[in-house]
C-alpha positions as a Markdown table, in Angstrom:
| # | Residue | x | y | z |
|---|---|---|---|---|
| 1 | Unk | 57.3 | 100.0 | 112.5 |
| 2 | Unk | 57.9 | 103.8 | 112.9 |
| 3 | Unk | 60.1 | 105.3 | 110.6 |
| 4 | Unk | 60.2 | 102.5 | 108.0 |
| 5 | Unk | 59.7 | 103.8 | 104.6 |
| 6 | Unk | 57.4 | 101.6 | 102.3 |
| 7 | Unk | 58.9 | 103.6 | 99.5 |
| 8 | Unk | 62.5 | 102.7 | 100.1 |
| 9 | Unk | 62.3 | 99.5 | 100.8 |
| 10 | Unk | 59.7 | 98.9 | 97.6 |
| 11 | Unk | 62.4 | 100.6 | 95.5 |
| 12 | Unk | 65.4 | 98.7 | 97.3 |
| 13 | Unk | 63.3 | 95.0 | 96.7 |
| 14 | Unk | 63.1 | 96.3 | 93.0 |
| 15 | Unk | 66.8 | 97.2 | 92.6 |
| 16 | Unk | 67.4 | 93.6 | 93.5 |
| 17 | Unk | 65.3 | 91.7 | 91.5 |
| 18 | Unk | 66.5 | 93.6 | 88.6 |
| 19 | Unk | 70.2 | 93.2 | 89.8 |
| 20 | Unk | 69.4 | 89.3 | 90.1 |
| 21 | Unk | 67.6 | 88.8 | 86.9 |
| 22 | Unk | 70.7 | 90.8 | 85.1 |
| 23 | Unk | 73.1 | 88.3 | 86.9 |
| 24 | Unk | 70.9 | 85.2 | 86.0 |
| 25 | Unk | 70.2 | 86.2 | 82.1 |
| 26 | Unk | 72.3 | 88.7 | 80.8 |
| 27 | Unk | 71.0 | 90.9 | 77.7 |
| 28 | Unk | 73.1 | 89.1 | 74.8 |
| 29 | Unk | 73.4 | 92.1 | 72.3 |
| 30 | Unk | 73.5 | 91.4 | 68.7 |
| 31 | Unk | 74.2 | 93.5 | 66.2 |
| 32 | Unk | 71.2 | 94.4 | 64.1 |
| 33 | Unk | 71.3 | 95.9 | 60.9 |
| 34 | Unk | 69.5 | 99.0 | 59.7 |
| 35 | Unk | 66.3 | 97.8 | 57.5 |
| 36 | Unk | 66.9 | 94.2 | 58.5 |
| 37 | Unk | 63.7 | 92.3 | 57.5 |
| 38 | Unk | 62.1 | 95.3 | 55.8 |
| 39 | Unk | 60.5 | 94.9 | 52.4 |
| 40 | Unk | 61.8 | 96.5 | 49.3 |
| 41 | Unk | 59.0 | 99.3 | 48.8 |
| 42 | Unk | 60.3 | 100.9 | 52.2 |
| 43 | Unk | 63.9 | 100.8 | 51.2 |
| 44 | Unk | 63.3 | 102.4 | 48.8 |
| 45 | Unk | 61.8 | 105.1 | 50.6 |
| 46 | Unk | 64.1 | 104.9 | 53.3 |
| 47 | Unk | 67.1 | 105.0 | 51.1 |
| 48 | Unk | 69.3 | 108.1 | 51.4 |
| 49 | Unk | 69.1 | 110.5 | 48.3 |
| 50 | Unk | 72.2 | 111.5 | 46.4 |
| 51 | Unk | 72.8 | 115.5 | 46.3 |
| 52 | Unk | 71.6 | 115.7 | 42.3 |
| 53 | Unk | 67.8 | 113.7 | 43.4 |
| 54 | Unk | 67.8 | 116.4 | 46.1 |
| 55 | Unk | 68.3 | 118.9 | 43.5 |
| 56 | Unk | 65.9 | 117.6 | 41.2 |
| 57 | Unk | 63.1 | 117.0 | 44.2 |
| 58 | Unk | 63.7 | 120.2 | 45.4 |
| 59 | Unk | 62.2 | 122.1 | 42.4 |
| 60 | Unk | 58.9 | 120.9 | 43.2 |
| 61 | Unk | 59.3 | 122.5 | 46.3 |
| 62 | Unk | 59.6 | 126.4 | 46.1 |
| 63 | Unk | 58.8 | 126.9 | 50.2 |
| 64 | Unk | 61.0 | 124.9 | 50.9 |
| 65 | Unk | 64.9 | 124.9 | 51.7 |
| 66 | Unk | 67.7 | 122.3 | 52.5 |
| 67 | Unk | 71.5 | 121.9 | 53.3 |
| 68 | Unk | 71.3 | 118.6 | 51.6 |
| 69 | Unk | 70.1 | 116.6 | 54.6 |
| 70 | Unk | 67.5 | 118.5 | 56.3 |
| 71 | Unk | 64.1 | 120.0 | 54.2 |
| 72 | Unk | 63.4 | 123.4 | 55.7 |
| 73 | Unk | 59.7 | 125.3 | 55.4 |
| 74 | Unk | 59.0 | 128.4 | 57.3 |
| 75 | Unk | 55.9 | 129.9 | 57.6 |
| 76 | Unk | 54.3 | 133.4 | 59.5 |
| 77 | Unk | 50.2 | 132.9 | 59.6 |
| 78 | Unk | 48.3 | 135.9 | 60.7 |
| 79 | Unk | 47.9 | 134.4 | 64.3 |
| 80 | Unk | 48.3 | 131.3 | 66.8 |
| 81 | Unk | 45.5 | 130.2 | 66.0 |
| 82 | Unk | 45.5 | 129.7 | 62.3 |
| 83 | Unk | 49.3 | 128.3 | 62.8 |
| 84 | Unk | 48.0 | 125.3 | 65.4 |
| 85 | Unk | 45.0 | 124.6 | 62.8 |
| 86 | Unk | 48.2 | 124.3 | 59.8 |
| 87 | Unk | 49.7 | 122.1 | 61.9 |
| 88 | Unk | 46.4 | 120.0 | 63.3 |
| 89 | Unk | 46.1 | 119.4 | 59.6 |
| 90 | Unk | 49.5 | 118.2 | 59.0 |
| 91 | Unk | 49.4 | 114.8 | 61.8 |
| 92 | Unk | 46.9 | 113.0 | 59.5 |
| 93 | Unk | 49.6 | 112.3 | 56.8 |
| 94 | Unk | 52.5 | 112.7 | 58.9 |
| 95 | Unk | 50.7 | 109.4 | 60.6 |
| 96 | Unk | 49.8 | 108.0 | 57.5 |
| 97 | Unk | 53.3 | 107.8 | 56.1 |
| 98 | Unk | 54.9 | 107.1 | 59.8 |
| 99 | Unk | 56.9 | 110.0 | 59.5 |
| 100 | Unk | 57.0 | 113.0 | 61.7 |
| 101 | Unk | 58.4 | 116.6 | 61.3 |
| 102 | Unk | 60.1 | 118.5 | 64.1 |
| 103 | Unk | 57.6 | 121.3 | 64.8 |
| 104 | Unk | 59.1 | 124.7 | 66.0 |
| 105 | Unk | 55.9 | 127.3 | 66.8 |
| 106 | Unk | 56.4 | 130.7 | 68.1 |
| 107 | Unk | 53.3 | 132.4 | 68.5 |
| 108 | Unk | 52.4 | 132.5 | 64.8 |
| 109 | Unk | 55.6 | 131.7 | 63.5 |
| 110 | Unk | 56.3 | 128.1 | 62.5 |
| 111 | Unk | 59.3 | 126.1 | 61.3 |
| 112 | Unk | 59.1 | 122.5 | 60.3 |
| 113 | Unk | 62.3 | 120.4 | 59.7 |
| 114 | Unk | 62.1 | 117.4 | 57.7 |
| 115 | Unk | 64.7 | 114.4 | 57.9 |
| 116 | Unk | 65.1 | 110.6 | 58.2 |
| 117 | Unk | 67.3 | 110.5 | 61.2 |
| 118 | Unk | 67.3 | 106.1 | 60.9 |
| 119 | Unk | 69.2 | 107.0 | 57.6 |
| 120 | Unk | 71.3 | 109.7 | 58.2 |
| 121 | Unk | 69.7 | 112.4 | 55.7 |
| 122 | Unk | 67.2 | 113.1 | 53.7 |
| 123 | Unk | 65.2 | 109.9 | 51.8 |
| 124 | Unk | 61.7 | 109.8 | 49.6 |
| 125 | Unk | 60.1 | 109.5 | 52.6 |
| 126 | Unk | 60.6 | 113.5 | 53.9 |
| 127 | Unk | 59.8 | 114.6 | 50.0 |
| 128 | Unk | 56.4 | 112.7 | 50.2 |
| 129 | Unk | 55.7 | 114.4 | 53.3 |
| 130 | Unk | 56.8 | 117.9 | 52.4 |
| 131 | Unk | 54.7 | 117.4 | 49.2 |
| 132 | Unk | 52.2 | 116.7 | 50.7 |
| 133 | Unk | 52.7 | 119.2 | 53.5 |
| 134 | Unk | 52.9 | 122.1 | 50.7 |
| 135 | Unk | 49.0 | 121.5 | 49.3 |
| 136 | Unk | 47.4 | 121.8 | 53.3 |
């Protein structure tokens, strides 16, 4: 058995179950659409905002920016580790409301970005969070 490679031949086995199982029941794709099944509390979260509700939101927000479908907040602490404690403090409610900012740190510089990308823009659900973010 010199020279035969378990590793191969393991990976070669799994190729062909997969390629056999694919041949046998093919994935039957469906179309599915967005908030299918979803109760009417989240929609309304999860609906997009029209440019005057961004407006109007936005006032109660005076750290924050937005191009009308992304919430901006930028933020220089006095050092790293002050910044990782802001954002240790923000993953509580960012899990509570199951929705997570992109997180940009540089040192002690940090940039959050807010958006629902299932929607396309910017819904309740990223000014709840930004609010929110804003008292920490």
């Amino acid at each position: 058995m010199a020279g035969l490679n378990l590793c191969g031949l393991a990976r070669a086995s799994l190729t062909g179950v997969l390629f056999s199982l694919l041949l046998i029941a093919p994935i039957q794709a469906s179309p599915v659409a967005f908030n299918q099944g979803v109760d009417s509390d989240t929609l309304a979260t999860t609906a997009l905002l029209s440019a005057s509700e961004i407006r109007q939101r936005m006032q109660a927000l005076p750290d924050w920016t937005t191009d009308g479908r992304t919430l901006f907040y930028d933020r220089t602490f006095d050092n790293f580790v002050e910044a990782i404690a802001f954002i240790n403090a923000l993953v509580e409610p960012a899990e509570a409301l199951e929705h997570h900012p992109d997180i940009i740190l540089n040192y002690n510089r940090l940039s959050l970005r807010l958006t629902t990308h299932d929607a396309g823009g910017l819904t309740n659900l990223d000014f709840q969070l930004a609010e929110t973010i804003s008292q920490l």
